[in-house]
Every structure is written in C-alpha cells, then in structure tokens.
VMD Tcl script that draws the C-alpha trace (Angstrom):
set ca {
  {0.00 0.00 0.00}
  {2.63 2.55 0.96}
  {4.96 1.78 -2.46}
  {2.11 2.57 -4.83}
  {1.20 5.78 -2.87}
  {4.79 6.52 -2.75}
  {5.10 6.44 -6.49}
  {1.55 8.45 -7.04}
  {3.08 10.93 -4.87}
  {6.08 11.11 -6.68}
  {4.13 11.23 -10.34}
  {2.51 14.25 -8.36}
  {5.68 16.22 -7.79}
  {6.33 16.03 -10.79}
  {2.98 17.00 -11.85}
  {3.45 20.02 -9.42}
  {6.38 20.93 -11.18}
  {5.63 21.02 -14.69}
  {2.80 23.04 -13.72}
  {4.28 25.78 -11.96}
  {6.64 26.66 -14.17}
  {9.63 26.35 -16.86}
  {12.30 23.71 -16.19}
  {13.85 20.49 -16.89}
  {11.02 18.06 -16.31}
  {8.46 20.51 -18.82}
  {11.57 20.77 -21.49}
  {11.18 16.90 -20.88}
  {7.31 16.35 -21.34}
  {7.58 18.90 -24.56}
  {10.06 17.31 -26.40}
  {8.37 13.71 -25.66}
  {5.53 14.92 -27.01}
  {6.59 16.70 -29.83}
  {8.73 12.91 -30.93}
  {5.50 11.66 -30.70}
  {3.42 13.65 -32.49}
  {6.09 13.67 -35.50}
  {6.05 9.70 -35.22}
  {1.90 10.45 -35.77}
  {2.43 12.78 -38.46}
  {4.53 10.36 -40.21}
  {2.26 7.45 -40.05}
  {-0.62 9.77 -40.73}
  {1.13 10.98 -44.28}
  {2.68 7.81 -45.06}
  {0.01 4.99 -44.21}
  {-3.30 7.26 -44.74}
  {-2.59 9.76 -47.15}
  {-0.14 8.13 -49.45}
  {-1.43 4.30 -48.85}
  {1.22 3.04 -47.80}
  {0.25 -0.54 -45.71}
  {3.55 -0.78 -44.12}
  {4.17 2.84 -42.84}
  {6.72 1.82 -40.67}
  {10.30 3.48 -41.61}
  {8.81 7.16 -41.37}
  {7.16 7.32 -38.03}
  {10.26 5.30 -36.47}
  {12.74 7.84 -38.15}
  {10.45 10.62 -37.28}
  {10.58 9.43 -33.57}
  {14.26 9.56 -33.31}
  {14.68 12.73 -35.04}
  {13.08 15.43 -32.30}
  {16.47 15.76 -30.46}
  {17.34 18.32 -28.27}
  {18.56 20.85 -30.57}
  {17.32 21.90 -33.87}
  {21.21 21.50 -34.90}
  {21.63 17.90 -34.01}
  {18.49 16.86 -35.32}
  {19.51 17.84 -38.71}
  {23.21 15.75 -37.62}
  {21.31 13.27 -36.82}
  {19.07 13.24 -39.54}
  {21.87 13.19 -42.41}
  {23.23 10.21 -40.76}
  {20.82 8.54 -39.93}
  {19.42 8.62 -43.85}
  {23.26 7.49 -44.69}
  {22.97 4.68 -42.62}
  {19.40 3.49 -43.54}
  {20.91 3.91 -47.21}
  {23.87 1.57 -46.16}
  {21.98 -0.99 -44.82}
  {19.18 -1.25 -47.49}
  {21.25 -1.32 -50.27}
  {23.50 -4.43 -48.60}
  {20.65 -6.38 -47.32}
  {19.03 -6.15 -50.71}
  {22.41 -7.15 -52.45}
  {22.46 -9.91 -49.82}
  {19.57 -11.60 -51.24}
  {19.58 -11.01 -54.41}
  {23.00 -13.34 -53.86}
  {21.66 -15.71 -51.90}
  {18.19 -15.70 -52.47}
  {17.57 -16.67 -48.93}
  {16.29 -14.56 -46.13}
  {18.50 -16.56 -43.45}
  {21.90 -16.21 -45.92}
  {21.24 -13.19 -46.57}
  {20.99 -12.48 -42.91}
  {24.23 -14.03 -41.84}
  {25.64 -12.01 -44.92}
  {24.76 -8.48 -44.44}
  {24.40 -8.10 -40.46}
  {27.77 -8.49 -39.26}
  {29.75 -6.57 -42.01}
  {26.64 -3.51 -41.17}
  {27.09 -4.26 -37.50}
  {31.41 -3.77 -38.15}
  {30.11 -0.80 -40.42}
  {28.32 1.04 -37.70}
  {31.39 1.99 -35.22}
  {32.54 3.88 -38.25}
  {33.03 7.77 -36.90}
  {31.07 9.37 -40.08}
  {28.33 7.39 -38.45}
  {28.84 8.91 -35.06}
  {25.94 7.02 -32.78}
  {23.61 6.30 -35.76}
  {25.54 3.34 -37.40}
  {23.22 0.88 -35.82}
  {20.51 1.80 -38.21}
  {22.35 0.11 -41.06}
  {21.78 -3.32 -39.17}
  {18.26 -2.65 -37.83}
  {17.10 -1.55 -41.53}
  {18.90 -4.93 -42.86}
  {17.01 -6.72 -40.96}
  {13.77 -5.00 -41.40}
  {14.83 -5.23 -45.63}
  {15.06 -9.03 -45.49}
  {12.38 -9.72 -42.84}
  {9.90 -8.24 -45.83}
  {10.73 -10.58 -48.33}
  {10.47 -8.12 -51.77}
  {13.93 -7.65 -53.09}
  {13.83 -4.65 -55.88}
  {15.10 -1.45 -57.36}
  {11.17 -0.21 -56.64}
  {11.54 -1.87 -52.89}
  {14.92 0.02 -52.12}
  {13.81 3.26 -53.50}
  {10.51 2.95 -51.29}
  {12.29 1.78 -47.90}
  {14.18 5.04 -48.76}
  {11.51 7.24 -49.86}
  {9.65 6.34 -45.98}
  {12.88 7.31 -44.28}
  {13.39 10.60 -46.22}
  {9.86 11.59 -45.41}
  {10.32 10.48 -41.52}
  {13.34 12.53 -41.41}
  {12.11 15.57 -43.09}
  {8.80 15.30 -40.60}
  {11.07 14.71 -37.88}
  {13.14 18.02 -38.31}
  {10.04 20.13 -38.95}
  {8.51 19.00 -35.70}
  {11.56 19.60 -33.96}
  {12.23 23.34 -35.90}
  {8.74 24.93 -35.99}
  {6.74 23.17 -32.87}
  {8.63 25.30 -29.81}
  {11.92 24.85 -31.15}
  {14.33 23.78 -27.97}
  {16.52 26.60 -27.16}
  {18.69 25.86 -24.06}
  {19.44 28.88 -22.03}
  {17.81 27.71 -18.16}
  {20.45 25.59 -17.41}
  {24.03 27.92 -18.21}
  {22.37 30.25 -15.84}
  {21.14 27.53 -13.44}
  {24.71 26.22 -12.82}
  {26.63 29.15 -12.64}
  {24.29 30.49 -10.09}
  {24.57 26.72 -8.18}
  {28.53 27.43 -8.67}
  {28.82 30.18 -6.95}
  {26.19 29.39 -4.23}
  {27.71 26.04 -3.48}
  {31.59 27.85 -3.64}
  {29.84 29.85 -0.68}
  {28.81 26.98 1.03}
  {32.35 25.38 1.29}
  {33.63 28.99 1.87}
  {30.75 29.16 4.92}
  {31.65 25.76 6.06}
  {35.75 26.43 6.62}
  {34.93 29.86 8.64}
  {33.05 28.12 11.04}
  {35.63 25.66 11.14}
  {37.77 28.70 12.10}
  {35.62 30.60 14.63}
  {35.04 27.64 16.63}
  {38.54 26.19 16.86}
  {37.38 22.67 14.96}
  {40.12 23.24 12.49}
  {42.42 20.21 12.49}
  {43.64 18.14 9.39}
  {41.15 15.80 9.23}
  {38.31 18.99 9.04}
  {40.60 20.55 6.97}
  {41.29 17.53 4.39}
  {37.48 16.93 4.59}
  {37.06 20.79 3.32}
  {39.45 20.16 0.55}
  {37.09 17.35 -0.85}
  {34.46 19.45 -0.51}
  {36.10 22.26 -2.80}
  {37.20 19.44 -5.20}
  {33.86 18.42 -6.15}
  {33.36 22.34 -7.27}
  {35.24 20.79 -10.77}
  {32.00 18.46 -11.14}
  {29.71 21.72 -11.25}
  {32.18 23.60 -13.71}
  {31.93 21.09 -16.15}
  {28.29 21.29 -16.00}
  {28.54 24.76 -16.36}
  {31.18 24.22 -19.51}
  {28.41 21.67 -20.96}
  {25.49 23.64 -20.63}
  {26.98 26.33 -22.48}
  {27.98 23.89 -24.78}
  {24.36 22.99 -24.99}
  {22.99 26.47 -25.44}
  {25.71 27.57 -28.67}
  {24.30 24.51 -30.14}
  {20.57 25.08 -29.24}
  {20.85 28.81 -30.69}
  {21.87 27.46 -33.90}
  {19.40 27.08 -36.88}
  {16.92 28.91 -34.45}
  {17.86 32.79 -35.55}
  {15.14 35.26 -36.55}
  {11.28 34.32 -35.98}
  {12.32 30.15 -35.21}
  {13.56 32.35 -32.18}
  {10.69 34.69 -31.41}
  {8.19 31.46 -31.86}
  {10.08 30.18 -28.98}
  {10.21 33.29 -27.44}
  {13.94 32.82 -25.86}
  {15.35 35.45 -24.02}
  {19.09 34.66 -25.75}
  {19.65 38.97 -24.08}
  {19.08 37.59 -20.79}
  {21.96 34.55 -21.19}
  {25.06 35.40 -19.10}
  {28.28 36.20 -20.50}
  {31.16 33.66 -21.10}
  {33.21 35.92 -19.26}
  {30.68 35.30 -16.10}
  {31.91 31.42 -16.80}
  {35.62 32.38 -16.86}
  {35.50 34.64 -13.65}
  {33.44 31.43 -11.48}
  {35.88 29.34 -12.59}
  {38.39 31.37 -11.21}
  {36.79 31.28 -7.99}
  {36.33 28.06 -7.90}
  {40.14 27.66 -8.27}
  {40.52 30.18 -5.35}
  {37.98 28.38 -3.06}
  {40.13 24.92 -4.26}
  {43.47 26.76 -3.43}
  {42.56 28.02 -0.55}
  {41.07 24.62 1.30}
  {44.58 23.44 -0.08}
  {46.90 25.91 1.66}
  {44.63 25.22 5.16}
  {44.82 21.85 4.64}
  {48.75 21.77 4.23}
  {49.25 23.85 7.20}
  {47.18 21.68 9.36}
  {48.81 18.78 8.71}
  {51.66 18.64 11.66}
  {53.76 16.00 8.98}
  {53.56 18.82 6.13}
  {53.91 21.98 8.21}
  {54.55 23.27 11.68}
  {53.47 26.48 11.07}
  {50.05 26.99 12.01}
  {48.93 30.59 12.01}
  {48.04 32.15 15.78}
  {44.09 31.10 16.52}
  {43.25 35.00 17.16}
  {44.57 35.37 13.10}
  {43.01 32.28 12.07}
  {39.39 33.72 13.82}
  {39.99 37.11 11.88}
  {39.98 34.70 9.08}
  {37.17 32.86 9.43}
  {35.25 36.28 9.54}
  {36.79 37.11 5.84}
  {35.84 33.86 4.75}
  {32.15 34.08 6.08}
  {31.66 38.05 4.17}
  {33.09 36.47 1.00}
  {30.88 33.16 1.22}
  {27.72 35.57 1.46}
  {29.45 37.61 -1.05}
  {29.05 34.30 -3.12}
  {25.42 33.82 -1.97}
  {25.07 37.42 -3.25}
  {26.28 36.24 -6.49}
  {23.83 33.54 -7.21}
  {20.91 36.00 -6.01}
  {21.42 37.83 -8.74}
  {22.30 35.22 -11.57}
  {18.88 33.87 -10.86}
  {17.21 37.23 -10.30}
  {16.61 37.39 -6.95}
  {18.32 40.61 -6.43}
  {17.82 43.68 -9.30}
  {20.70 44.00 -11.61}
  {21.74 47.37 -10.25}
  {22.60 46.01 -6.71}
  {26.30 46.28 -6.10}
  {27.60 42.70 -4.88}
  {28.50 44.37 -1.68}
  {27.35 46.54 0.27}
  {28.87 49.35 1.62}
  {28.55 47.84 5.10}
  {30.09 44.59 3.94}
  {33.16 46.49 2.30}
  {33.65 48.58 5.14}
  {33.91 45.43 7.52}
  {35.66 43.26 4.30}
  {38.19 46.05 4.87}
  {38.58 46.34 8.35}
  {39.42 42.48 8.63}
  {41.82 42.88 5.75}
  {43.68 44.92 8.06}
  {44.00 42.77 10.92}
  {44.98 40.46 9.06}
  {47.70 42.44 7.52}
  {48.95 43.57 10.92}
  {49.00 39.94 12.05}
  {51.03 39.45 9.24}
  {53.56 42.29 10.17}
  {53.81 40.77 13.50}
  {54.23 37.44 12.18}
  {57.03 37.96 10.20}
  {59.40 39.28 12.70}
  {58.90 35.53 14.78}
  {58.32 32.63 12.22}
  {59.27 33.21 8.45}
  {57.45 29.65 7.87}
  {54.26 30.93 9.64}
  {54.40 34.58 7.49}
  {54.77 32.28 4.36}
  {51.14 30.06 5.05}
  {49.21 33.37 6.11}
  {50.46 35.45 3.42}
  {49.16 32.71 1.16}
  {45.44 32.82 3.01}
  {45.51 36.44 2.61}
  {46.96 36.49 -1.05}
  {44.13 33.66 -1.63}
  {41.19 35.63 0.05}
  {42.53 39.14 -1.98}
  {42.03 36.95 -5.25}
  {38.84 36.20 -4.54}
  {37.16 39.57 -2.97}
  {38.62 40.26 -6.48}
  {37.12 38.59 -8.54}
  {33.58 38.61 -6.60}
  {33.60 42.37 -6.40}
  {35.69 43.61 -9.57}
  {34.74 47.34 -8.24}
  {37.47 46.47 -5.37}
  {40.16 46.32 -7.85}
  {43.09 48.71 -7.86}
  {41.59 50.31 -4.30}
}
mol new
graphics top color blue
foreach p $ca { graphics top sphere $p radius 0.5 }
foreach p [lrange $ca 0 end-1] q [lrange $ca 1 end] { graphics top cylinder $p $q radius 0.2 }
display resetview
C-alpha cells in the first residue's frame, strides 16, 4: 500500500512541477511529445494519405529525429538517412545473392554491425543493421523496394526536423544560468563551512582535508557549467530570426562567457585556498600553524566572501535587481577592516616565524584573489 502511494506521490511532484513553471522536467514532457506527435504525423502521411500498408520506416525515423537541438536533429538526420541507405542497399544485395532470407541475414548483419562503429556514423551506425534486418524480414527484393524503404525514411526525417524546428523549437538557455548560479552558491557553502571551522577552533587536518574534498567536487559543477553552455551555442543554432521569437527565448538575458571564466576562477581560489589550510594543518607537512586570534579574523573574511558568493547567485537567478552592487557598503567597510588585521598579524608574524608569514600570506593572497574577482569594483583600491 505505501509503495504505490509513494510512487503516485512522486508522479505528483512532478505534476506540481511542470505546472508551476519552466524547467527540466516541462523541457522533458515537450520534447516527448513533440517525438511523438512527428512519429503520428509520419504514419498519418505515409500509411493514410499516401497508402502506404507498411508505414513503418517514417514514423520510427520521425521518432528519433526530435532531439534536443534543432542542430543535431539535422546531424542526426543526415546520418541517420546514410545509414538506412547503407543498410538497405546491402541487405538487398544480400539476397539477391543468396536468395535466402536466413543467408542473406548471416551475410549483411555483421559486415553492417562492423560498419556502424565507423566515426562518419557517429551514434547512428546501428541503423544500417536494424534496416537490414527490417529489408530481409519483408521478403520483396527490388530497385522499386529500395527506392521505397528510402523514400519512408526521407519523409520520416524531413517530418522529424520540422517538428523539432517549428513546434517550440528547444533553445537551451535555463540551465548555463542555473549552474553558474549553483557554482557560486555552493563555492559559498564550502567557503561558509571552513569559517566556522575557524571561529570555533574545529580546524584540524582531518576537518581541513574533509574541506578540501568538498572544494574538489566544485570541478564536477564547472563542467556542467562548460556543458550547458555547450548545450545552449548549439541550441541557438538554426533557431535565428522568428524560429527564435516562436520560442520566445530570451538569448539577451543569457550570461556572458566571461561570467563562466571569472566562477571558474573562484572556484580555483575556493580549491586553493582549502589546499593551503589543509597543508598547514597537517603537523607531517607543516609546523606552522597561524596564531588562533589570526586564524578567527579569518574565518570572519571567509564568512563576508561566502555571502558575497550567496550574493552572487541571487542575482544570476534574479533574486536581487541588476543594479545592486555585490556588496554593500557595510560589507566592504567590515571586508576592509578584517583585511587589516589580518595584515597587521602578518607584520607581527614575520618578525617571529618566516614559515608561519609564508602560510598566512598565502590565506591572505588567496582571500585578496577572490574579494577580487567577486567584487571587480574592489580592484586597484
């Protein structure tokens, strides 16, 4: 009893969330339906209007052809046609050869199947084997025969790419702004974590090696980020003009590339920085562990820039108007004041422990880098 109302809560999530607004699982329940209504449209043309009583190559290439970008259906489409081409024209050789369905079988298949890691094929090759089969399981070996297998998969494929180009053509722009706003929010969150660590004397190695992980896993969400854009170049092409406006994509609101390039440099500055704290917790790697009262001063750096981060991802999902300066005046001031300390800790540092000056020089150098890069305006002050 509890599984199947388990699931029917589930299916109502998800429900829920197609409902309330764009996102992955509505891009999801478009583009299924839009594969099947060109699979419809193909078997409506083919089988109905043209007679056809085995309509079955253009609703299945149809089908496969409403891909996720107008771009790559048209890929697609080109090699899928090749392949279906391929693989007709060998089984039909096949039996003309050996006039049997099973020779011909044993004959074609696995010199298509060979055929279909070829790279021109990319991951349509398979199609010269499945039409093979489909060739020789119909018995009617012809020039006429050929030409009409053919004829169904041209008209699938051109069905296919109309769907896919005219019916809410997929432009991908949600998710490049999606991840670089989790980037920065989760860079924060590691940030937030390592301060606290600081303030309330729980920094050890084990913490601090624990931290470091942490930051690594920021390299997962980067390449996201790197793919998504990926995803949206390719969705934006074949898609210009009114294909655009039908969609109604708003390709002014996509971040820059150069708001990809300056997260990524945080993201190394959050990873260098758990680093350098990890190294100089380790007693085996360093004895020169920065004075607690320094390492507290710190922590309060690290906590202004992790909500400078949170800041960030406010306003790369819109929570916060454009205008808003990533910091506040208030924050700056106190950003400031701890820079300070910190520098006067330094000062004193360096006339008792050159080891010691050398590991909080690098946190400071490391925290300058990134107040840099999350608040540009504090450049060159």
């Amino acid at each position: 009893m509890l599984v199947p109302l388990g699931r029917a809560l589930r299916w109502l999530g998800t429900v829920l969330v197609v409902v309330r607004g764009p996102g992955r699982e509505r891009d999801l329940l478009v583009q299924s339906l839009k594969a099947a209504l060109a699979a419809l449209l193909a078997w409506l043309v083919a089988q109905v209007w043209l007679g056809d009583p085995m309509a079955l190559m253009a609703p299945w290439v149809a089908l496969v052809l409403v891909q996720a970008t107008v771009y790559s259906s048209l890929v697609t489409g080109a090699r899928q046609f090749a392949a279906i081409c391929v693989g007709a024209l060998v089984a039909s050789g096949a039996q003309a050869v050996t006039d049997d369905n099973t020779g011909a079988l044993a004959l074609s298949v696995p010199v298509l199947v060979l055929l279909s890691n070829w790279r021109r094929f990319g991951d349509q090759g398979i199609y010269a084997a499945t039409t093979a089969v489909f060739t020789i399981a119909s018995g009617t070996v012809s020039v006429e025969a050929v030409g009409h297998r053919l004829g169904q998969a041209a008209l699938g494929a051109v069905i296919g790419v109309a769907v896919n180009a005219f019916v809410l053509p997929p432009v991908h722009l949600r998710d490049v702004r999606e991840n670089l706003a989790a980037l920065a929010r989760e860079a924060g969150e590691v940030l937030s974590a390592v301060a606290g660590d600081l303030r309330e004397g729980e920094w050890n190695a084990q913490t601090a090696v624990g931290r470091l992980n942490t930051a690594k896993r920021l390299q997962d969400r980067l390449d996201a980020l790197r793919s998504a854009r990926g995803w949206s170049r390719e969705s934006l092409l074949l898609t210009s003009g009114w294909l655009r406006t039908l969609h109604r994509a708003p390709t002014e609101a996509l971040p820059s590339e150069d708001e990809d390039e300056r997260l990524g440099r945080v993201t190394g500055h959050v990873t260098a920085l758990t680093r350098s704290l990890a190294v100089a917790a380790d007693e085996e790697r360093s004895a020169a562990v920065p004075d607690p009262e320094v390492l507290r001063s710190y922590g309060k750096l690290l906590e202004l820039l992790a909500d400078s981060c949170h800041a960030e991802a406010d306003r790369l999902l819109g929570e916060k108007e454009p205008g808003d300066p990533l910091l506040d005046e208030r924050t700056d001031a106190a950003m400031r004041e701890l820079h300070t300390a910190l520098q006067e800790g330094l000062a004193q540092e360096a006339g008792q422990d050159a080891a010691r000056t050398a590991v909080l020089g690098t946190l400071v150098l490391q925290a300058e880098n990134l107040w840099a890069d999350l608040n540009p305006d504090a450049r060159g002050r």
